[in-house]
Every structure is written in structure tokens, then in C-alpha cells.
C-alpha positions in Angstrom: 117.1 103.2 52.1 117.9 106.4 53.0 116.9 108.0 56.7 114.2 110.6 55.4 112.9 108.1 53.0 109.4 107.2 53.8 109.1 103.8 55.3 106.5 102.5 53.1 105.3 102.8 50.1 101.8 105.2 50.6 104.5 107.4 52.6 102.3 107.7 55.9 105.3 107.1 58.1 108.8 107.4 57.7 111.9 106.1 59.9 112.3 108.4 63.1 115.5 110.6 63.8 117.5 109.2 67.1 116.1 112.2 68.6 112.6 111.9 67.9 112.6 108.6 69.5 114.2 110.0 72.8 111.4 112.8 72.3 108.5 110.2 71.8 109.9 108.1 74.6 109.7 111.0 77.0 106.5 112.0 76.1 105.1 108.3 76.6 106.5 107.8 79.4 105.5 111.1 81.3 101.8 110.3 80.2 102.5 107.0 81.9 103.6 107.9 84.5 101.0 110.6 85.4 98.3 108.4 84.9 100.2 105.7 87.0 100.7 108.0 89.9 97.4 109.4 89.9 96.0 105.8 90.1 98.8 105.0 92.6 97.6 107.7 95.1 94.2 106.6 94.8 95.1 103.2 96.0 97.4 104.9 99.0 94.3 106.7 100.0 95.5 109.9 99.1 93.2 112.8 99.9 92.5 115.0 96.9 89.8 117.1 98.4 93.2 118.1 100.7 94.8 119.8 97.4 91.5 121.4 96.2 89.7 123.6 97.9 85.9 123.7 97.2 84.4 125.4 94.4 83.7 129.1 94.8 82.0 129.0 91.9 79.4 126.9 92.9 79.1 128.1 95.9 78.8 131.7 95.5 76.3 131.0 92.8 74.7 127.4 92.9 75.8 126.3 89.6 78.6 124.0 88.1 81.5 125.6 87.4 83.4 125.1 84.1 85.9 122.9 85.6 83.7 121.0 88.3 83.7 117.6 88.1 87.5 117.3 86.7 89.0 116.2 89.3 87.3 113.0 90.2 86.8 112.3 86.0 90.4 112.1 86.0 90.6 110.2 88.9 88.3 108.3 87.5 89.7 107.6 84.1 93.1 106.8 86.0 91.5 104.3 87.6 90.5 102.7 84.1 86.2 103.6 84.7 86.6 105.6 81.1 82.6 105.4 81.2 82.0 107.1 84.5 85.0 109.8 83.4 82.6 110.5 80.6 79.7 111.1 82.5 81.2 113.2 85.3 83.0 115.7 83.8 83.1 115.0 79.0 86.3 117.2 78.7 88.2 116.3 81.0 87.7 112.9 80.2 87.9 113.6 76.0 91.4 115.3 77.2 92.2 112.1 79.1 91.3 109.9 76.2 93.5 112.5 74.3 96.7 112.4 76.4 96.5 108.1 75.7 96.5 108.4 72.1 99.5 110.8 72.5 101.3 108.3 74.6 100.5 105.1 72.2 101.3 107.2 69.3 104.3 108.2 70.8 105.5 104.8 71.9 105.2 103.6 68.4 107.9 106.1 67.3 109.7 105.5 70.8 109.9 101.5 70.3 109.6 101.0 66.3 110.8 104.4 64.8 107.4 104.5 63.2 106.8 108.5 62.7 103.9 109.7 61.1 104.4 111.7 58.6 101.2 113.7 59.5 103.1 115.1 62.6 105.0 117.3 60.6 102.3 118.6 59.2 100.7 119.3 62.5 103.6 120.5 64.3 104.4 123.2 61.4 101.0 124.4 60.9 99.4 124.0 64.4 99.3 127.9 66.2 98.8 128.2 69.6 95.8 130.1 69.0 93.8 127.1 67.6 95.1 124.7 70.2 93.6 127.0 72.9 90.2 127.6 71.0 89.9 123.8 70.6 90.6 123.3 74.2 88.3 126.3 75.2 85.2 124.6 72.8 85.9 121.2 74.5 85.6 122.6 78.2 82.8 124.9 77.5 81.3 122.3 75.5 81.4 119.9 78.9 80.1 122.9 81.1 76.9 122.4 78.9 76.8 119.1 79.9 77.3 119.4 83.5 75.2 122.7 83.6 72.3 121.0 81.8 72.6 117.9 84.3 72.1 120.7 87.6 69.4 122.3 85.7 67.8 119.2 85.4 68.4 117.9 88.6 66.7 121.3 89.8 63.6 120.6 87.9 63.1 117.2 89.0 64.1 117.4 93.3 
């Protein structure tokens, strides 16, 4: 079999190159390892509120601010409560649910030299400008989530 030659027969992956597996295997293992640390300063009792200051957004006007709520959903979702990542902030926690898929994906090529052949598609085609739309539609998407609680939460207290 050759090295380009599709690995199976439907050719939905094909063998990796030597340096896609280094790549994959980076890319796993900083996921990894960003999710581990975050979980690991949690269980230090590491101070997050320390690094971020408080929302001047909120305060100045009373409302959620596109990004409130992503901290602790993170935290959250590095703490394995995916649910309650969802419900505090949907974004974050979609991005989060994102960056795993990456990382198993990626430690399939990393470990098996199993590349999907999709990838290439993706990576040729993708433009930056799409990749920042979709992650502009997913964070505004989870400020009308997070607005819509505080409105409601005004019309009921």
C-alpha cells in the first residue's frame, strides 16, 4: 500500500504523514493539558476572581455582558459538570465541547495514523473569515441566552 493511499476502502481516512502525527499529538496534548490544569488549579484552590477583574459591562449597565458567565463554564466543564457549563454560559461551553472533539480526533491520528480525509478539505477551504463569523454567531448566540435569563430574572424578583 502506498503512503497517500486511502486506508480503507470508502476513502474516509488515509494513513497519516510522520508529521501529522507529531502535529495531532501536540494538538491533543495541549487540549489536555489546559483542561488538566484548569481542573488542577481548581483543586489547589486557585483564585480566579484574582485574574479577572469584574465586569464593567455589567456594571456600568446592569446587564450580562457577552462574555459573562465564561469563566466559571469553563471551570465548570474542566471540572467534568458539562450540564451546568451549558447552562451558565452555551458558548463557552459549545467551544469547550469543541476543543474535546479536536483533541480525540486528533489523538486518533496521533496514536493510530488514522487522518481523516475530510481535514483536508477543511483546512484548504476553511478562511479565517468564516471561522470568526461562526465563533461571533456562537457567542452572541449565548449572550441571548444569558441576556434572556437577566431579563427574566428582572420580571420575576
Amino acid at each position: 500500500m502506498q503512503r497517500r493511499q486511502p486506508a480503507n476502502r470508502a476513502g474516509i481516512v488515509r494513513h497519516a504523514t510522520s508529521r501529522e502525527r507529531w502535529v495531532a499529538g501536540i494538538i491533543a496534548l495541549s487540549i489536555v493539558a489546559l483542561f488538566a490544569g484548569l481542573w488542577g488549579l481548581q483543586k489547589v484552590g486557585f483564585d480566579f476572581g484574582r485574574v479577572f477583574n469584574p465586569c464593567g459591562f455589567k456594571q456600568r449597565y446592569d446587564l450580562p455582558c457577552p462574555a459573562c458567565g465564561m469563566t466559571r463554564s469553563v471551570l465548570a466543564f474542566s471540572r467534568g459538570q458539562v450540564v451546568t457549563a451549558f447552562w451558565m454560559q452555551p458558548a463557552s461551553a459549545f467551544v469547550c465541547t469543541l476543543l474535546v472533539v479536536i483533541a480525540f480526533l486528533a489523538s486518533l491520528t496521533a496514536a493510530f495514523g488514522l487522518y481523516f480525509v475530510a481535514f483536508d478539505r477543511i483546512f484548504r477551504e476553511m478562511k479565517i473569515g468564516y471561522l470568526l463569523l461562526a465563533l461571533l454567531v456562537i457567542l452572541l448566540a449565548g449572550w441571548a441566552v444569558t441576556l434572556a435569563r437577566a431579563f427574566a430574572a428582572r420580571a420575576s424578583g
